[in-house]
C-alpha angles and dihedrals in degrees: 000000000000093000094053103109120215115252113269103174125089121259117271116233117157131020091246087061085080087065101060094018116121107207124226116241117205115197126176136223145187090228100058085070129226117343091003139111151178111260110214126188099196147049098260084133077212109324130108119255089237088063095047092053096046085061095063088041083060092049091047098239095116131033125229093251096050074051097059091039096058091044093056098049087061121099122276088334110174093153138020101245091061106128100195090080129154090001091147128073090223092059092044091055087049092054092046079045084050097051103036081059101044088051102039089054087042093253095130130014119245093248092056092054098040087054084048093049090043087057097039095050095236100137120239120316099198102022121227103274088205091059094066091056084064127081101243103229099192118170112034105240111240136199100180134114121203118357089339111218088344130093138184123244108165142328117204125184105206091179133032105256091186089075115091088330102275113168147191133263145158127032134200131164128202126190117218108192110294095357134071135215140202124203119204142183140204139148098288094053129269142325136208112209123178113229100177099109084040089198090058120033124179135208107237105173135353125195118198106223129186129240108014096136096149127349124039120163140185142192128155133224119214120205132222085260090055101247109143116214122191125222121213121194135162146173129199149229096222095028092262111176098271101179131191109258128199125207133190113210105196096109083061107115109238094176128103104222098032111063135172100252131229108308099352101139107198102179115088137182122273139064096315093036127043130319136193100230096184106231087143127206089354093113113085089130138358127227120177126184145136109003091320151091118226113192111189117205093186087219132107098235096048101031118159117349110195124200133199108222097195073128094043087193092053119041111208112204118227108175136347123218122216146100134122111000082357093112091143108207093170146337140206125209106212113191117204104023112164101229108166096340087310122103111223147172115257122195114195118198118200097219096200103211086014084082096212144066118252116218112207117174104229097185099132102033086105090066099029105036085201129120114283105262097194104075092184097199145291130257121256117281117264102195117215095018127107116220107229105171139314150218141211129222110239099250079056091236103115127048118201114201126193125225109206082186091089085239110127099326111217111042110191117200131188106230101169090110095038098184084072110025107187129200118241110177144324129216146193131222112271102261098040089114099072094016113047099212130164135222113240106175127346123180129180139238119174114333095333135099115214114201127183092216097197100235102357083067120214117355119184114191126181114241107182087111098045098184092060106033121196133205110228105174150003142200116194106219091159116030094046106014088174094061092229094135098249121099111228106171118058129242105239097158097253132139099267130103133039120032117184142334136223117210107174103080109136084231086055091243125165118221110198119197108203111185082230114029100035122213134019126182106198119200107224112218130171119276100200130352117275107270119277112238114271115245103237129204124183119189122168130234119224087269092066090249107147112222117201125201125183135187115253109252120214114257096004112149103192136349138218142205130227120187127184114203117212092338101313123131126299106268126187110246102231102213094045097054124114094012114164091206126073110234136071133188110207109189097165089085109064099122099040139066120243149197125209142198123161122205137223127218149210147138092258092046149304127267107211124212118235108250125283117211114210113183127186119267109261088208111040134139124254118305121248111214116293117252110203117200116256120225119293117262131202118289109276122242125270123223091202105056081185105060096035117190129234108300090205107123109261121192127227116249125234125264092265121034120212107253116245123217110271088233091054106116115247105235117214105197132238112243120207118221139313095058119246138179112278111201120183143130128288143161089287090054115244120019141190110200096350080289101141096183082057115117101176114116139191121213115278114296134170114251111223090196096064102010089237134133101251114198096012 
């Protein structure tokens, strides 16, 4: 086709080439004429190199001269406002050297030259210590044939995108009472399909819109009187004027047997119809919740703009959020969320080059509309990535954070405790090892993640064990727009394919946004039952230790373990949560009385065991001292990546185990599929698949089966 681009980034070889790797940015634009485009090597989302540094210059984090220097070292730079900038790999070696140099004599802080290498694409220069304390998961493993749990229902352009490439973008759906509707953007301005009937969608309105080149976005807020409004933003490539637009959607038909019609557009300027509020350039992309209107600039000086909608047709701003390592790309607003016993708003803002996510708690902005004053805490860095965008799990446990640097790509962290967030694990889509593809945008319903995956299309993955992830499903928007089941455009890890997704349709239906082929609406089915629930035994050893074995359930991806002491509530043990065996030795409970269940999981459910009762011997020897299990940390490394071991959380014994009688049974434990390493200890000392010639070891871990440090 004439809008497919040619590939610009350099072959992937090796896994550790996602580490050094720059990626290659395509951006389009009116003036390249038909079938061109403006090449970028870097993350400015838009804006010139010269601006962006002269950011950091007015928060004192760079001088004027490092400035010029920088500024220099970039390719046939004449201006600032050149685009084409580090395209070599020579130029790119000349600003790390830079760098390197400016940190090592105290010129420039760490920090400075790790954002300017995130928006440069240069790859971490100091790489994240804690990363290297996580099993790197890469690929998600697969078992599907076909589309997986995914299927096609229909794809609609309702706009060229081979003139002046122009492209599509964001993607929102609302549901008015029995149809359903899909918003989508592009470069021209915004479009209203109908969806209702998903095999045959139908184009109801279109508004042409400046600017837009390359970023429009679009969300809706819904009042307590039910009436839906749609908010349209954009930014664009050449600084074209790109304002905020407001929609009222009450003329849109919710009836069943009284549509709109083909092009009818019943929305109209004017006060109960649309408005352009101004708000220009502030759109790159759109964010609504809660009562608000969040506008992301992606761009240290403008930040964040927030915006009460008590007027839904005029947004009324209240507080921006930006400054040093504050580039806001994008940002989530998450009700309900249990901090401390108190249930609390949380606002998470993707920083971009800031390379993490920030956690303020928003919970009395309603009543203030004020800036939060409780910024909570940041994620770990993640040096050399760039922080698109993120998602929450829906028990607002796990936050999933997406890396547009080309770096590791998914990035999962624990926030149930959100003082600390910890990271737990990051993944790749299943086939990353042979096609190098980036995540754009993922958002979660139930217990799956929904990724467009740029030009790997949609990718859907099942999180409900979110120490081993799973991809479950695909839909190829990119690779083989026509659905016939034959690729016939290449993966080269460039920025091209799908967009965005929106998961919250009442059919649950999936709306997928490509840059190319427009709109695809995805019917989700199941990919496997919920789990059964395990069958689960406890018997007890002469020191009182309770061992629990359980049978293997088909298509579990984890289990956990709840325990009740002397009568009290189920809790969750905590070391004993997401295992892939079967099997669990609690020793903390010898002088108690417990009661048991274990739990199944998958992303479609959970099967839940009937409750086991373990009481205290009434005649046992005497008790060696009890050794109560110490707080979980992260999953150890692997130095196999591929034969990973369990990913379920494991404690570290205490300097002296309790010793276990000679004649106890070692048991090996059963492992659900899919298959995984078992490693414990045996009469050879430590094993890895009851292999005893094997001298293959993973790092010390604590073995749940004996209680013993295996490998230590």
């Amino acid at each position: 086709s004439s809008y497919l681009l040619t590939h610009r980034a350099p072959a992937i070889t090796t896994m550790k080439d996602l580490f050094t790797i720059a990626a290659t940015l395509f951006f389009f634009s009116a003036s390249s004429g038909f079938g061109g485009f403006v090449a970028v090597a870097n993350m400015l989302m838009g804006n010139s190199l010269g601006s962006y540094l002269s950011e950091l210059v007015s928060f004192d984090s760079l001088t004027v001269t490092q400035m010029d220097d920088i500024l220099n070292i970039a390719d046939n730079t004449t201006s600032s406002d050149r685009f084409d900038m580090f395209e070599t790999e020579e130029s790119k070696d000349e600003l790390r050297n830079y760098l390197y140099a400016e940190v090592s004599a105290s010129n420039m802080e760490e920090y400075t030259a790790e954002m300017i290498a995130s928006i440069t694409s240069l790859g971490a220069l100091y790489p994240t210590e804690q990363l290297d304390l996580v099993g790197f998961e890469g690929p998600a493993e697969s078992n599907y044939d076909g589309n997986g749990n995914l299927e096609f229902l229909a794809r609609i352009r309702p706009r060229p995108t081979n003139i002046n490439n122009n492209i599509y973008t964001g993607i929102w759906g609302v549901t008015k009472g029995e149809r359903e509707y899909a918003l989508l953007t592009s470069s021209w301005g915004f479009e209203i399909i109908d969806v209702t009937n998903p095999r045959n969608p139908v184009k109801v309105q279109g508004v042409i819109m400046s600017g837009g080149h390359v970023w429009r976005d679009v969300a809706t807020h819904t009042t307590t009187d039910d009436k839906v409004y749609a908010y349209v933003a954009a930014q664009d490539l050449n600084n074209i004027r790109s304002n905020l637009f407001v929609f009222d959607l009450s003329a849109l038909s919710g009836d069943i047997d009284e549509p709109n019609g083909a092009n009818s557009d019943p929305i109209q300027p004017g006060l109960n119809g649309y408005l352009d509020r101004g708000q220009d350039g502030l759109g790159h992309t759109v964010n609504v919740a809660g009562g608000f209107l969040f506008l992301n600039a992606a761009n240290q000086n403008r930040g964040c703009v927030v915006f009460d909608l008590s007027n839904p047709m005029d947004p009324n701003q209240i507080f921006s959020h930006r400054g040093n390592g504050k580039q806001c790309h994008d940002s989530s607003l998450w009700e309900n969320v249990n901090v401390n016993g108190q249930l609390k708003t949380l606002w998470i803002v993707s920083e971009g080059s800031g390379m993490a996510e920030t956690i303020f708690d928003f919970t009395d902005v309603k009543t203030t509309l004020q800036k939060p004053q409780k910024e909570l805490s940041t994620t770990p860095l993640q040096n050399g990535i760039y922080a698109h965008s993120n998602a929450l799990s829906e028990d607002k446990r796990f936050l999933f954070q997406f890396d547009e640097n080309n770096k590791g790509d998914i990035y999962v962290y624990d926030i149930s405790n959100v003082y600390q967030p910890r990271i737990i694990n990051r993944f790749q889509y299943s086939e990353e090892d042979t096609s190098n593809a980036m995540p754009h945008n993922g958002h979660i319903r139930g217990g799956y993640l929904h990724v467009a995956y740029y030009e790997a299309g949609l990718r859907t993955f099942d999180i409900s064990n979110p120490y081993e992830i799973s991809e479950v499903g695909k839909i190829e928007t990119y690779r083989d727009p026509q659905q016939t089941g034959t690729n016939v455009r290449p993966i080269q890890g460039n920025y091209r394919g799908a967009w965005n997704t929106y998961v919250r349709l009442s059919s649950g239906n999936i709306l997928v946004s490509d840059m190319f082929s427009g709109l695809f609406i995805v019917k989700v089915n199941s990919p496997y039952p919920e789990p059964n629930a395990p069958t689960l035994s406890a018997v007890r050893n002469a020191n009182n230790d309770v061992i629990l074995t359980w049978n293997a359930v088909p298509n579990a991806r984890a289990y956990s373990v709840e325990r009740s002491i002397g009568g009290q509530s189920f809790v969750v043990v905590a070391e004993a949560e997401f295992l892939t065996t079967t099997s669990y030795f609690d020793n903390s409970v010898r002088d108690a009385n417990a009661s048991y269940k274990v739990k199944a999981v998958n992303g479609e459910g959970t099967g839940v065991s009937a409750t086991v009762e373990s009481a205290v011997l009434t005649a046992s020897p005497t008790k060696a001292p009890t050794n109560q299990p110490t707080p979980r940390p992260s999953p150890l490394p692997t130095p196999n990546p591929t034969l990973p071991p369990s990913r379920a959380p494991t404690p570290q014994p205490s300097p002296n185990p309790t010793p276990l009688p000679e004649d106890l049974p070692i048991p090996v434990p059963t492992t659900s599929a899919p298959t995984r390493d078992v490693l414990y200890s045996g009469a050879f000392g430590c094993l890895r698949n009851n292999d005893p010639q094997s001298t293959d070891c993973f790092p010390p871990v604590f073995d749940k089966e004996r209680a013993v440090n295996c490998c230590q």
